[in-house]
N, CA, C and O atoms as a GROMACS GRO file, in nm:
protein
  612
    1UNK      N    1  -4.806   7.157  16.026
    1UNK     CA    2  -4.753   7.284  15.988
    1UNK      C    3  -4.811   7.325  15.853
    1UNK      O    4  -4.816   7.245  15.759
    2UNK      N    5  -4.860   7.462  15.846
    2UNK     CA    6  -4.882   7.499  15.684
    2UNK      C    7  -4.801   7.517  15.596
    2UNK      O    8  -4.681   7.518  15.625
    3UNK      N    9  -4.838   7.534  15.483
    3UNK     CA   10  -4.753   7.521  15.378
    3UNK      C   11  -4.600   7.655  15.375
    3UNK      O   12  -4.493   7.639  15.316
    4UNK      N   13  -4.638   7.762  15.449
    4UNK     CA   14  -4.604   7.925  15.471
    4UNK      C   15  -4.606   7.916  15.625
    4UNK      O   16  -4.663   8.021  15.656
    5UNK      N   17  -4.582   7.864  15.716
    5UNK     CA   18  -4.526   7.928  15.831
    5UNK      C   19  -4.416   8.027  15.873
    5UNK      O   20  -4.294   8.010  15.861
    6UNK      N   21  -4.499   8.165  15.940
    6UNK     CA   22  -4.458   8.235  15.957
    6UNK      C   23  -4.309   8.262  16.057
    6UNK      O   24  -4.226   8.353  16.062
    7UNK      N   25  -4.329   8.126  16.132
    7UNK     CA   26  -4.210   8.112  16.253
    7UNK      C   27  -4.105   7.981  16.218
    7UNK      O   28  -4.034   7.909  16.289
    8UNK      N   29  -4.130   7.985  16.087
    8UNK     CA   30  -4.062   7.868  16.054
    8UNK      C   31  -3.942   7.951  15.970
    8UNK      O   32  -3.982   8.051  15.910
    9UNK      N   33  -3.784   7.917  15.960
    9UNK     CA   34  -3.699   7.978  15.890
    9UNK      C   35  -3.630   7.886  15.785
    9UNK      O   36  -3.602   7.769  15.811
   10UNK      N   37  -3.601   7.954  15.650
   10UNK     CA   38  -3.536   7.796  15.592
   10UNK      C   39  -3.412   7.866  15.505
   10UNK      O   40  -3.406   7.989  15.502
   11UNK      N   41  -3.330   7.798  15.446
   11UNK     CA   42  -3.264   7.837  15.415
   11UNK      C   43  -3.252   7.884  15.247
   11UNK      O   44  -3.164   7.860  15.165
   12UNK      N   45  -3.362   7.948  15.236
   12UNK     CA   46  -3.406   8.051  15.172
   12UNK      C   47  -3.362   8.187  15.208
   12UNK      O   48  -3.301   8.278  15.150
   13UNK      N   49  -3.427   8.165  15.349
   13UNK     CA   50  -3.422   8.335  15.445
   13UNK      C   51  -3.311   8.358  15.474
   13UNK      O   52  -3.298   8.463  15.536
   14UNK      N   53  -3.200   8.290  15.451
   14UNK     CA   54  -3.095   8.299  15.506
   14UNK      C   55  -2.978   8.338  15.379
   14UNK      O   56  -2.874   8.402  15.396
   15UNK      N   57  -3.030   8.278  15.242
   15UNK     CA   58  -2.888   8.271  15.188
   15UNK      C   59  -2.866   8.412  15.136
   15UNK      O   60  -2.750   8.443  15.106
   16UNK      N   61  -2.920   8.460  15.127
   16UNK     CA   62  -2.897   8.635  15.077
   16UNK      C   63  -2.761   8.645  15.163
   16UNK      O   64  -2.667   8.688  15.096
   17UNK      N   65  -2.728   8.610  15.315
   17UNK     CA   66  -2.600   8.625  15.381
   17UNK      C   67  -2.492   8.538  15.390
   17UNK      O   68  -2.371   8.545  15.408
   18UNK      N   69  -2.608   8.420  15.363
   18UNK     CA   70  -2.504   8.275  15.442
   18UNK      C   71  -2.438   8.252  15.318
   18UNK      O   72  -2.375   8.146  15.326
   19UNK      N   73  -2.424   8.313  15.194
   19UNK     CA   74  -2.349   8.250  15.080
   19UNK      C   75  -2.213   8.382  15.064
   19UNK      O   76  -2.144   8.388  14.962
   20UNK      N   77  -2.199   8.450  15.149
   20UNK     CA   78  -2.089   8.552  15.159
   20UNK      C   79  -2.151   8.676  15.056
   20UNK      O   80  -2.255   8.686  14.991
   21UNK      N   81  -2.093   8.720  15.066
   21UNK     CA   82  -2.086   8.906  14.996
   21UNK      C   83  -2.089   8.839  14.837
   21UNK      O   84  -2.047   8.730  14.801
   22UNK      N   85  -2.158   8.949  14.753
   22UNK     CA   86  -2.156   8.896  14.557
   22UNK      C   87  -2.024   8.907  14.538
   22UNK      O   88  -1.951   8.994  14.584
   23UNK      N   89  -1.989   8.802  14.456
   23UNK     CA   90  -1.855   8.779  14.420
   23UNK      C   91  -1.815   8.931  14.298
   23UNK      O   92  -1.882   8.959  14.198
   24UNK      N   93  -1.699   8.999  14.345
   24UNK     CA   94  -1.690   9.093  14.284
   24UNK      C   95  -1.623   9.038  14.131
   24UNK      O   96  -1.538   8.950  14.119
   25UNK      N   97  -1.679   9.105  14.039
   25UNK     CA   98  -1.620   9.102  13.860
   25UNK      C   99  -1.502   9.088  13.839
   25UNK      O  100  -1.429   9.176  13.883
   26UNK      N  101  -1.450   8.994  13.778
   26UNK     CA  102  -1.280   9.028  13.743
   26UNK      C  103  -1.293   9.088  13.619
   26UNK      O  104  -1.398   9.096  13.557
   27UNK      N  105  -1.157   9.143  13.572
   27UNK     CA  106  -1.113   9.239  13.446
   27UNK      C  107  -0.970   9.200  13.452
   27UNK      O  108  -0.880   9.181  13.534
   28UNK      N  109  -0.997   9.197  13.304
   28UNK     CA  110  -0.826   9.154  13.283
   28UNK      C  111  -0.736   9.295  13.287
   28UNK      O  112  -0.620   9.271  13.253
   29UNK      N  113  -0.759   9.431  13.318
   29UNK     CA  114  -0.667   9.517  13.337
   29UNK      C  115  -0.760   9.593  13.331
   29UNK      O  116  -0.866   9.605  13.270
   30UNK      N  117  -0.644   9.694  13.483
   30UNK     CA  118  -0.803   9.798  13.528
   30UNK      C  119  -0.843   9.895  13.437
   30UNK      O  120  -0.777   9.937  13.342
   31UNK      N  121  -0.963   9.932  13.474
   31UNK     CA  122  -1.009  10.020  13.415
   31UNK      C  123  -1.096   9.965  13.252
   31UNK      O  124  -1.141  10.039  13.166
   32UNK      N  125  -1.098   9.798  13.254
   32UNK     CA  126  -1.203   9.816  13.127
   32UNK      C  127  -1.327   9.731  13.229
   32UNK      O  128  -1.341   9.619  13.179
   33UNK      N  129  -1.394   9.742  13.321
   33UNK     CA  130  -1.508   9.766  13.378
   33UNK      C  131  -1.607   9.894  13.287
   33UNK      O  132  -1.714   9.894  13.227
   34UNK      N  133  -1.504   9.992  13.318
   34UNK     CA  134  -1.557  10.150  13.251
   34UNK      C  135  -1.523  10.168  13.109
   34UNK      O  136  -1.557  10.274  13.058
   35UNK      N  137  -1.462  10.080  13.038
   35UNK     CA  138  -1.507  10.109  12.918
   35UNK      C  139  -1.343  10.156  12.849
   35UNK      O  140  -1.295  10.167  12.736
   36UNK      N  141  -1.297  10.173  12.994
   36UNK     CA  142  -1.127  10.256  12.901
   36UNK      C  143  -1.041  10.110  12.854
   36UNK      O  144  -1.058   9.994  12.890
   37UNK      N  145  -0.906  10.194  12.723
   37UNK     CA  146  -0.848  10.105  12.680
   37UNK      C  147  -0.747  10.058  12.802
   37UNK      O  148  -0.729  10.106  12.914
   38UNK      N  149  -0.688   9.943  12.732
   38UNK     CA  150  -0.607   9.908  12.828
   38UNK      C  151  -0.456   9.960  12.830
   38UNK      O  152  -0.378   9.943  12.925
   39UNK      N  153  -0.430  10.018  12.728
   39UNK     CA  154  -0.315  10.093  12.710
   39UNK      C  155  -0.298  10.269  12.600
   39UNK      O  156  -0.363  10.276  12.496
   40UNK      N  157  -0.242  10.343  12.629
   40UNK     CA  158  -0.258  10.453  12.550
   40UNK      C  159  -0.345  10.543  12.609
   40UNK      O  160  -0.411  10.536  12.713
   41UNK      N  161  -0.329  10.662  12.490
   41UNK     CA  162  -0.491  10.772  12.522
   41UNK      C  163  -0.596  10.696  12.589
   41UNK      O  164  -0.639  10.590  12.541
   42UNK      N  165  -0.657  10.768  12.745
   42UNK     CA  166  -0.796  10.691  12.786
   42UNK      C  167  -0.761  10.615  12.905
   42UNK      O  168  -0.812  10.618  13.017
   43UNK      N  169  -0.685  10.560  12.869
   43UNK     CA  170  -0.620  10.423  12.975
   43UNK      C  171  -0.637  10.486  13.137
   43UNK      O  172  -0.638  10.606  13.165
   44UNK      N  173  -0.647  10.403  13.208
   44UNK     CA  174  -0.596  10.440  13.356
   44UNK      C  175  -0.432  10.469  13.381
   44UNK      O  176  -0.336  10.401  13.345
   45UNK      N  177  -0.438  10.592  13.453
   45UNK     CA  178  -0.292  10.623  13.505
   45UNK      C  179  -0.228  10.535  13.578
   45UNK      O  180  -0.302  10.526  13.676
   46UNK      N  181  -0.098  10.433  13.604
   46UNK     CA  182  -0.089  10.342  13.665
   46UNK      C  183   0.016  10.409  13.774
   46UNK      O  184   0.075  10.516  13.788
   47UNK      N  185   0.006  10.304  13.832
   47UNK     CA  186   0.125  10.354  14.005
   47UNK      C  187   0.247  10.484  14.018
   47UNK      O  188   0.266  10.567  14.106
   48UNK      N  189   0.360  10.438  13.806
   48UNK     CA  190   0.471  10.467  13.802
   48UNK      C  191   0.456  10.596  13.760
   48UNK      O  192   0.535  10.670  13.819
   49UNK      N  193   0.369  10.667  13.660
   49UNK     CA  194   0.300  10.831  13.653
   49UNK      C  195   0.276  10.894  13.764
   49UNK      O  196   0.330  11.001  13.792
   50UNK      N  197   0.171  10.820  13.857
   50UNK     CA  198   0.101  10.895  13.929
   50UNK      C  199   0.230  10.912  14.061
   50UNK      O  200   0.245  11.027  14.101
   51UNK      N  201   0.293  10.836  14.107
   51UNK     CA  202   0.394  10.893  14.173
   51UNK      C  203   0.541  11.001  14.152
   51UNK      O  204   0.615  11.068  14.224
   52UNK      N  205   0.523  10.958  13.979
   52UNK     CA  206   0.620  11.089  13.936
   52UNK      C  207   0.545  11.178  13.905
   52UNK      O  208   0.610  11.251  13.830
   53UNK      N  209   0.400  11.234  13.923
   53UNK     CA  210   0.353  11.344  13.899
   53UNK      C  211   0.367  11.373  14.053
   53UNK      O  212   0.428  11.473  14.091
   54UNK      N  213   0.326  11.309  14.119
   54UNK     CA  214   0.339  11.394  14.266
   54UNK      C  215   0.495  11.410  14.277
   54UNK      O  216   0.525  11.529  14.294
   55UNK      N  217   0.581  11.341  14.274
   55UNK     CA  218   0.710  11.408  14.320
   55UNK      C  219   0.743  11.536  14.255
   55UNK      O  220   0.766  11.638  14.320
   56UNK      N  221   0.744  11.530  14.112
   56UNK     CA  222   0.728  11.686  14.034
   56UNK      C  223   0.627  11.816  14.091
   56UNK      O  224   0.674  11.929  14.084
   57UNK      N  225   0.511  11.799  14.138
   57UNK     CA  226   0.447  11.880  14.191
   57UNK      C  227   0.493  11.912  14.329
   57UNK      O  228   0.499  12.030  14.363
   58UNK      N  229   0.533  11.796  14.430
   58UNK     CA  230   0.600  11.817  14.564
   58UNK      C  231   0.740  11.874  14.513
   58UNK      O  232   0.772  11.985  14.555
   59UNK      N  233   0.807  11.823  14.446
   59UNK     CA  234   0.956  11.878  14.407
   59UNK      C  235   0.950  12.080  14.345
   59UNK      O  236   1.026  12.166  14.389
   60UNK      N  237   0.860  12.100  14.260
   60UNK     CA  238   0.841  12.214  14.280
   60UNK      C  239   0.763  12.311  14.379
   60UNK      O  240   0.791  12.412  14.444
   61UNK      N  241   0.696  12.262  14.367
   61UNK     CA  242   0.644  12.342  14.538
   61UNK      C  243   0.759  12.365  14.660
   61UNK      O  244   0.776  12.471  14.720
   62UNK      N  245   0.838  12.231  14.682
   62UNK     CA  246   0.938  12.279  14.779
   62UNK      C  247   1.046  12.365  14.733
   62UNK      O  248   1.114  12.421  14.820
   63UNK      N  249   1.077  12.387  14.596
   63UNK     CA  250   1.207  12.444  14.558
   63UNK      C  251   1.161  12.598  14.565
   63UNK      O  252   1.235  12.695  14.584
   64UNK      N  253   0.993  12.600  14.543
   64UNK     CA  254   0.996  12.754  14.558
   64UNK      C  255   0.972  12.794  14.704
   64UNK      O  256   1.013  12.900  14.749
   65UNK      N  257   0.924  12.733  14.754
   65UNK     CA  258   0.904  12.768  14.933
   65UNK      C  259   1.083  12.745  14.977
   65UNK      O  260   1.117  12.812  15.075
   66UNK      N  261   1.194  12.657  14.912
   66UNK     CA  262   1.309  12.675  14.930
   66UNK      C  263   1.377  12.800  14.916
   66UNK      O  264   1.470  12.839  14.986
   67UNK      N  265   1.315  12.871  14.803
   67UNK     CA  266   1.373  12.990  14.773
   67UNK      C  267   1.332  13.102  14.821
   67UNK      O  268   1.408  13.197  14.839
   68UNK      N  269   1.202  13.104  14.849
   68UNK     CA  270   1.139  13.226  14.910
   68UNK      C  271   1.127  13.230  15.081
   68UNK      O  272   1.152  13.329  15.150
   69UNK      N  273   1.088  13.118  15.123
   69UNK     CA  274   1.081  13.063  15.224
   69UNK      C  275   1.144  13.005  15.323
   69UNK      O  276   1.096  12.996  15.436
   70UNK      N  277   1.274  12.953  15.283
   70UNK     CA  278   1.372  12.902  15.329
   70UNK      C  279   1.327  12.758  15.398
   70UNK      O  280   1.348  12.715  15.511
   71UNK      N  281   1.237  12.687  15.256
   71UNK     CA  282   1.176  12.586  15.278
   71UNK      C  283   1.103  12.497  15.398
   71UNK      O  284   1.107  12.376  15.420
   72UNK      N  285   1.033  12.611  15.468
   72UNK     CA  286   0.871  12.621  15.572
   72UNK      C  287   0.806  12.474  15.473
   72UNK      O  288   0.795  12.451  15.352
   73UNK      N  289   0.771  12.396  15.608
   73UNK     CA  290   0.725  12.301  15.580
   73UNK      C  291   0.569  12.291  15.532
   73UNK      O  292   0.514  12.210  15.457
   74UNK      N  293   0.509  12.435  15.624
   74UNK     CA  294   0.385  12.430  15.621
   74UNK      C  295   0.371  12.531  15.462
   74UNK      O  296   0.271  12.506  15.394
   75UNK      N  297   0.443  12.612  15.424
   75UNK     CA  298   0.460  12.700  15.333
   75UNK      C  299   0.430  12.578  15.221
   75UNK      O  300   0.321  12.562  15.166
   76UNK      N  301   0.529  12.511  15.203
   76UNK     CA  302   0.560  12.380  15.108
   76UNK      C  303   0.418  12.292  15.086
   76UNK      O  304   0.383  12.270  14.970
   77UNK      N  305   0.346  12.246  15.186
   77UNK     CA  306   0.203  12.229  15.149
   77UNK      C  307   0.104  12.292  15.095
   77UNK      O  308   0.015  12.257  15.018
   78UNK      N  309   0.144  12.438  15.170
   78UNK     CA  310   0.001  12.541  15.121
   78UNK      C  311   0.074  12.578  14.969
   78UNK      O  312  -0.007  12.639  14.900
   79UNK      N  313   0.195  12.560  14.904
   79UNK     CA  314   0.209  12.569  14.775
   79UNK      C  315   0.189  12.442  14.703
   79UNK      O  316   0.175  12.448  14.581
   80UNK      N  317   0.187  12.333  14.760
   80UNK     CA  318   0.151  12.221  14.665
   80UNK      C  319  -0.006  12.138  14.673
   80UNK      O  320  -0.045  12.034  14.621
   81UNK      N  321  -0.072  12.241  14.764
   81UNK     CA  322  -0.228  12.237  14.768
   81UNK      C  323  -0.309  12.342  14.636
   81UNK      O  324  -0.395  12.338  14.548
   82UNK      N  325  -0.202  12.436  14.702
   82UNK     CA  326  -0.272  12.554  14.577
   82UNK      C  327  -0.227  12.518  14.418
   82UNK      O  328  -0.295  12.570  14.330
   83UNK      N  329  -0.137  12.446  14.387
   83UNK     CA  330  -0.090  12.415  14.260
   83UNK      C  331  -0.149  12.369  14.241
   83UNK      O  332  -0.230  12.430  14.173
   84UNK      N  333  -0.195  12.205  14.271
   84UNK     CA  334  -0.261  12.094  14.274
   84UNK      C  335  -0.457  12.156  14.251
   84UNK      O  336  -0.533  12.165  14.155
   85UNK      N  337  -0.465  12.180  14.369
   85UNK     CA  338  -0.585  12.230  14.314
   85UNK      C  339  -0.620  12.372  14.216
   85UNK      O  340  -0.739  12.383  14.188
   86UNK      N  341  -0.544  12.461  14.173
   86UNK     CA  342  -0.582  12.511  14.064
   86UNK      C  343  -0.595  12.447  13.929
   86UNK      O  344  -0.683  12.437  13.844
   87UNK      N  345  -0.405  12.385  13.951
   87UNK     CA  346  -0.428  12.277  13.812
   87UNK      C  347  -0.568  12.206  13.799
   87UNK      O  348  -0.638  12.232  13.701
   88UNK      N  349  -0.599  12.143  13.867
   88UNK     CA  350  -0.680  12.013  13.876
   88UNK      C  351  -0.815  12.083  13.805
   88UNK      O  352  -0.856  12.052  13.694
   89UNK      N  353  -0.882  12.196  13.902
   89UNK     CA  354  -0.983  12.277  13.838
   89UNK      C  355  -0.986  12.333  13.742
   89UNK      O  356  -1.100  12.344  13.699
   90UNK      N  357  -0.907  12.380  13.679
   90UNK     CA  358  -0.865  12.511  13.580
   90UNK      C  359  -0.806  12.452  13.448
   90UNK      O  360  -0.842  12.502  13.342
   91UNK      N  361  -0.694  12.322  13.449
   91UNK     CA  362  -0.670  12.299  13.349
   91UNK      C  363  -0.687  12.082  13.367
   91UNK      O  364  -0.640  11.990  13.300
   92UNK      N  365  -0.769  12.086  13.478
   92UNK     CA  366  -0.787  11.926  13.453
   92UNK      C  367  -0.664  11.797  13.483
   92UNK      O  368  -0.678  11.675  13.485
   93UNK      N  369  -0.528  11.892  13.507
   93UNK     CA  370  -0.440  11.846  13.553
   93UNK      C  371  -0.346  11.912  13.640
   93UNK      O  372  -0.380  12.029  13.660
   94UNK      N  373  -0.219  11.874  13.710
   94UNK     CA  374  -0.123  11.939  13.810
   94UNK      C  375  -0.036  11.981  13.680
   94UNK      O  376  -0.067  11.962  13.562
   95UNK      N  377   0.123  12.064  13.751
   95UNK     CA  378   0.223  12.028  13.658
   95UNK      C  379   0.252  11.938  13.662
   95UNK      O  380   0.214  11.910  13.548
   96UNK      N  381   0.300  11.835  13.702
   96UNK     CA  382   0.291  11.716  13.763
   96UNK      C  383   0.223  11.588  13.645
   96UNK      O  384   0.302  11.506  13.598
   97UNK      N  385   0.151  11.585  13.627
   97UNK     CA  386   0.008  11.553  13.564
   97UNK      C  387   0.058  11.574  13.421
   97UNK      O  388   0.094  11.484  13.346
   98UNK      N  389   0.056  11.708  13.393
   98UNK     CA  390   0.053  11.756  13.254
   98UNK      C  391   0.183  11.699  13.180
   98UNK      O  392   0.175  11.642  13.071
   99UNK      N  393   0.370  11.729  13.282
   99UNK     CA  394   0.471  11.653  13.211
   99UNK      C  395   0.459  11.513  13.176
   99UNK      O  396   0.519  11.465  13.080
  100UNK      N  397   0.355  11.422  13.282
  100UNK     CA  398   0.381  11.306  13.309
  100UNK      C  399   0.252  11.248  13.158
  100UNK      O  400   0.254  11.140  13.099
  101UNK      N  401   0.196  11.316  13.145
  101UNK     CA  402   0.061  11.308  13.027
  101UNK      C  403  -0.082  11.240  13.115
  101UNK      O  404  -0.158  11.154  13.070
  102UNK      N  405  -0.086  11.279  13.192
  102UNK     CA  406  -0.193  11.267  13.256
  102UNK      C  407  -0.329  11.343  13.317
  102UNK      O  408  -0.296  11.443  13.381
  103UNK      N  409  -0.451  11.325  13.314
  103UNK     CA  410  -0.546  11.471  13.320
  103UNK      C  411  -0.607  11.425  13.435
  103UNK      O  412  -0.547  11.332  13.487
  104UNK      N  413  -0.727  11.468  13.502
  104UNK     CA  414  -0.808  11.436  13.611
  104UNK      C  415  -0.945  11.455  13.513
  104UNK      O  416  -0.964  11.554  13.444
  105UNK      N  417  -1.039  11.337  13.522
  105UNK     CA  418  -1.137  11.360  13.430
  105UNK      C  419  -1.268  11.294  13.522
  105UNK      O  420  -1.235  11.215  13.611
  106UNK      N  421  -1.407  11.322  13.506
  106UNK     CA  422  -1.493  11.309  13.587
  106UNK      C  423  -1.518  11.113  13.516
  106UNK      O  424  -1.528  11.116  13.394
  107UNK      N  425  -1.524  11.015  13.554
  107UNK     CA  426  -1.588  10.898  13.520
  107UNK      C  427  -1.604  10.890  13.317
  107UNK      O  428  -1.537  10.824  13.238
  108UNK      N  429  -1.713  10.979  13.294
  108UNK     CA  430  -1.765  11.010  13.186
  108UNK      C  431  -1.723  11.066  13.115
  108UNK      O  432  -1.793  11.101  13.021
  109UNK      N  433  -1.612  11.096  13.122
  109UNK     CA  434  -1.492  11.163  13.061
  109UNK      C  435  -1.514  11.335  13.055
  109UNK      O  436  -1.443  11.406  12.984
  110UNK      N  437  -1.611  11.380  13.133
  110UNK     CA  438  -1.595  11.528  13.143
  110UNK      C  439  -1.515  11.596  13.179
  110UNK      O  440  -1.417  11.525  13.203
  111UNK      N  441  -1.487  11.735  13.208
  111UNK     CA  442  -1.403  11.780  13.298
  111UNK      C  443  -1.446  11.783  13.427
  111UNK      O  444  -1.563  11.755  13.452
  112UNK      N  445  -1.362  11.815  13.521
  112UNK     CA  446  -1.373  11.808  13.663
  112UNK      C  447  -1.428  11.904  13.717
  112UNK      O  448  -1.363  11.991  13.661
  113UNK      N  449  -1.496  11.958  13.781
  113UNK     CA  450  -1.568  12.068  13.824
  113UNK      C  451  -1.456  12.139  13.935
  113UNK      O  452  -1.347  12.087  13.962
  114UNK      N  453  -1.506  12.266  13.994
  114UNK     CA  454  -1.414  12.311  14.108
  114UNK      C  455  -1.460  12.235  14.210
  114UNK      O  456  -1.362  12.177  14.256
  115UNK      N  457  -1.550  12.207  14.264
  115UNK     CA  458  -1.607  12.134  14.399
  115UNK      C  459  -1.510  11.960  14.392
  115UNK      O  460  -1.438  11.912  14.480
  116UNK      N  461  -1.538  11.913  14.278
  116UNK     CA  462  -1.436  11.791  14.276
  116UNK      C  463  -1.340  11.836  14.292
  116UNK      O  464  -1.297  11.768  14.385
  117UNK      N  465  -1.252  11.922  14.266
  117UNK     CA  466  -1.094  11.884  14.260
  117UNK      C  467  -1.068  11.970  14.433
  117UNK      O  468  -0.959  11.941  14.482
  118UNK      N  469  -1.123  12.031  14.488
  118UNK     CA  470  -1.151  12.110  14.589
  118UNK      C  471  -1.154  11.989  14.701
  118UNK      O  472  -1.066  11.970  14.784
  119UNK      N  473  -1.259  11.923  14.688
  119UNK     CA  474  -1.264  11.793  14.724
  119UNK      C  475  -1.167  11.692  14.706
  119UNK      O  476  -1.146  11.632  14.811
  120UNK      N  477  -1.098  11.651  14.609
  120UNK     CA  478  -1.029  11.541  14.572
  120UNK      C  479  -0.844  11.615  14.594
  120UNK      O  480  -0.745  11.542  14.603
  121UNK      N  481  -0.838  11.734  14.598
  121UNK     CA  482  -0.731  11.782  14.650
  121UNK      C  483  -0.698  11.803  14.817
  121UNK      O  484  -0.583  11.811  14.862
  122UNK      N  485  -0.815  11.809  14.895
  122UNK     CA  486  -0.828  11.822  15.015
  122UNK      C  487  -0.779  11.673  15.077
  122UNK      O  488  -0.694  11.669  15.166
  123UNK      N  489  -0.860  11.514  15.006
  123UNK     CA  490  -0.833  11.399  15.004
  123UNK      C  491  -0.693  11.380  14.992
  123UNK      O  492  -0.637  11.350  15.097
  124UNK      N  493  -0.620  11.390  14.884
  124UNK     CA  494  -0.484  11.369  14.863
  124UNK      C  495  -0.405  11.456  15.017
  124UNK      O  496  -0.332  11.385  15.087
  125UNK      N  497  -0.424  11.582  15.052
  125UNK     CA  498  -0.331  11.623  15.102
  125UNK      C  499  -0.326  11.490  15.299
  125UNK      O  500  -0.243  11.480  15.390
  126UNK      N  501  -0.444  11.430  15.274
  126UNK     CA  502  -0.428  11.342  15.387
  126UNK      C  503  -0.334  11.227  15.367
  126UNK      O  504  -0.307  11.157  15.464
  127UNK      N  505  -0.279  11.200  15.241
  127UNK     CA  506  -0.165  11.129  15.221
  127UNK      C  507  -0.257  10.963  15.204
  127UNK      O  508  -0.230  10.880  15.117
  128UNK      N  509  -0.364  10.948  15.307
  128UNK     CA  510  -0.390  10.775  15.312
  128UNK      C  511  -0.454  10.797  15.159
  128UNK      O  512  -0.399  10.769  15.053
  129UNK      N  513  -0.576  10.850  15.179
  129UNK     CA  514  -0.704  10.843  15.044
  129UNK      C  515  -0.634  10.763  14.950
  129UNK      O  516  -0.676  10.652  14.918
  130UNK      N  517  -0.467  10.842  14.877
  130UNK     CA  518  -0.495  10.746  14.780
  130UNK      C  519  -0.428  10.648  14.777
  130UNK      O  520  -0.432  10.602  14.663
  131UNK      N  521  -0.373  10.594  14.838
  131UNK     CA  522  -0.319  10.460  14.882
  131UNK      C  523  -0.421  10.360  14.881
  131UNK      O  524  -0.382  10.250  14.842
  132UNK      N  525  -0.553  10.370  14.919
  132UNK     CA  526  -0.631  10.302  14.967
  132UNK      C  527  -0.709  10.290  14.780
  132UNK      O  528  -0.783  10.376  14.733
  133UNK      N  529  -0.665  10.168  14.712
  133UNK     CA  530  -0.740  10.177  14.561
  133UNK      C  531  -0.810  10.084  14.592
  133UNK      O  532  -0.809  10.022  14.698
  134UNK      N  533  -0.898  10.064  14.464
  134UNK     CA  534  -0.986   9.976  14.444
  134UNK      C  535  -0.954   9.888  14.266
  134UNK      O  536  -0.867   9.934  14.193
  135UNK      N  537  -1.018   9.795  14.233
  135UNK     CA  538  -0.946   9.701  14.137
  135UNK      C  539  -0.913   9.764  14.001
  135UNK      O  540  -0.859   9.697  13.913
  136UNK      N  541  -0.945   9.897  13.982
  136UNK     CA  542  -0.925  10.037  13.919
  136UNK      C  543  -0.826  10.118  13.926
  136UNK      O  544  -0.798  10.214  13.854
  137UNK      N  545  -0.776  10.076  14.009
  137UNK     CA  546  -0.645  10.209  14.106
  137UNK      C  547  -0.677  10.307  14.058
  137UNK      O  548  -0.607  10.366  13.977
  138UNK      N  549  -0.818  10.355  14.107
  138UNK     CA  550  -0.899  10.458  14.181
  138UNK      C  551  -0.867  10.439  14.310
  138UNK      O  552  -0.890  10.335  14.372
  139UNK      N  553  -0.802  10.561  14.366
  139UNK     CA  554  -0.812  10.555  14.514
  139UNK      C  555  -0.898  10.642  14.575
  139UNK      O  556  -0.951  10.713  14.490
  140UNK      N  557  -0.949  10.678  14.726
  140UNK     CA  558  -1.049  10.683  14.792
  140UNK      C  559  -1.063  10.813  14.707
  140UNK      O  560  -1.169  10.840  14.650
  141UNK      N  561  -0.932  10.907  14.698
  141UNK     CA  562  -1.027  11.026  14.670
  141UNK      C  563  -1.048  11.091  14.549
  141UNK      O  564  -1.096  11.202  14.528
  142UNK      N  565  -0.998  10.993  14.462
  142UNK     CA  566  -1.082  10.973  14.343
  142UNK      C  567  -1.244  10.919  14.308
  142UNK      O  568  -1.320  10.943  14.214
  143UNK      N  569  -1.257  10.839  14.422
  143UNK     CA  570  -1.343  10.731  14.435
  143UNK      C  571  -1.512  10.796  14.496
  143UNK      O  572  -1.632  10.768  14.491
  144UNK      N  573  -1.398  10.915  14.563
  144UNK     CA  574  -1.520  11.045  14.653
  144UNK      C  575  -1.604  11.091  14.530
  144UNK      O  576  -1.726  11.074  14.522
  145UNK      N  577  -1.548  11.135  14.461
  145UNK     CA  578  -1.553  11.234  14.333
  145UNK      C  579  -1.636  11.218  14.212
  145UNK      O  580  -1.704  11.293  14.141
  146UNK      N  581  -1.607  11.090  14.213
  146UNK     CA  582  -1.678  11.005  14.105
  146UNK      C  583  -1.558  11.035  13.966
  146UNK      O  584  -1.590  11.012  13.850
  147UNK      N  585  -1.456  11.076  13.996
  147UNK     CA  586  -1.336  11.129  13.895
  147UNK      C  587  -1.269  11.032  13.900
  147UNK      O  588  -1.279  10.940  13.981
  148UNK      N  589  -1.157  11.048  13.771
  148UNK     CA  590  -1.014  10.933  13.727
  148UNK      C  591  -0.904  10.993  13.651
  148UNK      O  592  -0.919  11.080  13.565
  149UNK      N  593  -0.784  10.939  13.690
  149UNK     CA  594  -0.687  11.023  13.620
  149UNK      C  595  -0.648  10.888  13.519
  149UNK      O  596  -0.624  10.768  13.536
  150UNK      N  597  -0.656  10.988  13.404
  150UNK     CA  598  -0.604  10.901  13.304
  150UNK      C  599  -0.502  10.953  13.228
  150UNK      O  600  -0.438  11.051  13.266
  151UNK      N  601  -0.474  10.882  13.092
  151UNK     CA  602  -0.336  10.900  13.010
  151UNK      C  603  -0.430  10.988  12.903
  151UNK      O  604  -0.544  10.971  12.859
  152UNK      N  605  -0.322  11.096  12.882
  152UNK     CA  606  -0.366  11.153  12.790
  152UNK      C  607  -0.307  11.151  12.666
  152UNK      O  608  -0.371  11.178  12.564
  153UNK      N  609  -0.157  11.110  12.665
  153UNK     CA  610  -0.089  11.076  12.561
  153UNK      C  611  -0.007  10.936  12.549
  153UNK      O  612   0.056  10.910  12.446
   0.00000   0.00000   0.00000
């Protein structure tokens, strides 16, 4: 056999697979991969914000489709789509967001464009996206976006 046989396989050729997937990075608390603190201004928004900003944004949206509407279910979405995504575009956060001190910011700390939050509001209204995080709690449709909600105060 030569030194380089072409029909010969060794386990060289192989370990790129046979040693499993690259072991992903640990971080001692999400969000300093990217550079943010671990607590305060900057920080990642954690579970207990980001679900009292949505109930505040769902809680008003339904009280006014309650009042005008006689609380229409579908009414109640198309007002907490349109909140959600104006906030998100226009001032970088929901109401929601803003009581809770939280903004929507692109990775790099820019603002969010309309196409992101257009996008990343369309994601949320499917309910899974953001359930589904990553070791960031970035969820999917944050994750679309290349965006993050963080603490602003």
């Amino acid at each position: 056999m030569t030194e380089k046989d072409p029909e010969r396989i060794t386990r060289a050729d192989l370990g790129s697979w046979i040693s499993g997937p690259p072991q992903l990075q640990t971080q001692a608390f999400p969000g300093e991969r990217m550079g943010r603190p671990q607590s305060g201004p900057g920080s990642l928004a954690r579970w207990g914000r980001r679900i009292g900003g949505i109930l505040i944004d769902w809680g008003l949206a339904y009280a006014i489709s309650l009042i005008f509407w006689s609380g229409n279910e579908w009414v109640t979405l198309s007002l907490f789509a349109a909140m959600t995504l104006l906030g998100v575009c226009l001032f970088g956060h929901s109401v929601g967001h803003r009581v809770l001190g939280m903004q929507v910011q692109k990775l790099s700390g820019a603002p969010v464009r309309p196409l992101d939050g257009l996008i990343r509001t369309l994601l949320v209204l499917l309910v899974v996206p953001p359930f589904i995080q990553d070791a960031d709690t970035r969820g999917l449709h944050d994750r679309a976006r290349g965006t993050v909600l963080v603490r602003i105060r």
